[in-house]
C-alpha angles and dihedrals in degrees: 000000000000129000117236111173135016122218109212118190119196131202128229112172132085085003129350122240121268122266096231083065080058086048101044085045095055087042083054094054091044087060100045088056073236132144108247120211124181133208132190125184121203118222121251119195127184128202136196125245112259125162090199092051095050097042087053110040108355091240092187083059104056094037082058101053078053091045087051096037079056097048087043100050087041087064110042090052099062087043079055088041085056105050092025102128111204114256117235113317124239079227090060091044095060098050090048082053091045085051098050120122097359077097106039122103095224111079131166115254098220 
């Protein structure tokens, strides 16, 4: 059975993922000969109406700076996910270890 697509989800709250996963995932792909595809979902949080939460502490307030860290880090993930370029490859590391020593100056003399 072949795999066709991947499926990467990112995540965006309390910290996003890092974009050398992006990067290992597309290099994943790469390797699979597979389509990739992201997703990222922004936190919503709702909080209840309280006239002493918000007196003390503004509590709206704070759930809105996390809504818009979400919504900040969601976006500039899959602006990461477009423009991610694969790392190097296993498949190029293989052919760098096939090739080692074809090139190499020290050879044994047997």
């Amino acid at each position: 059975m072949n795999i066709k697509d991947v499926l990467l989800g990112l995540t965006t709250y309390p910290k996003s993922s890092n974009i050398d996963a992006i990067r290992w995932a597309v290099s994943f792909a790469e390797l699979m000969n597979c389509r990739i595809a992201a997703f990222a979902a922004d936190v919503k949080i709702e909080v209840p109406g309280s006239l002493l939460g918000n007196a003390l502490v503004n509590i709206s307030a704070l759930a809105g700076a996390e809504m818009k860290k979400s919504k900040d880090n969601a976006r500039s993930l899959l602006a990461g996910a477009l423009t991610a370029r694969p790392l190097r490859t296993p498949r190029s590391r293989l052919r760098e270890a096939s090739n080692f020593g074809k090139n190499s100056r020290l050879r044994s003399q047997h």
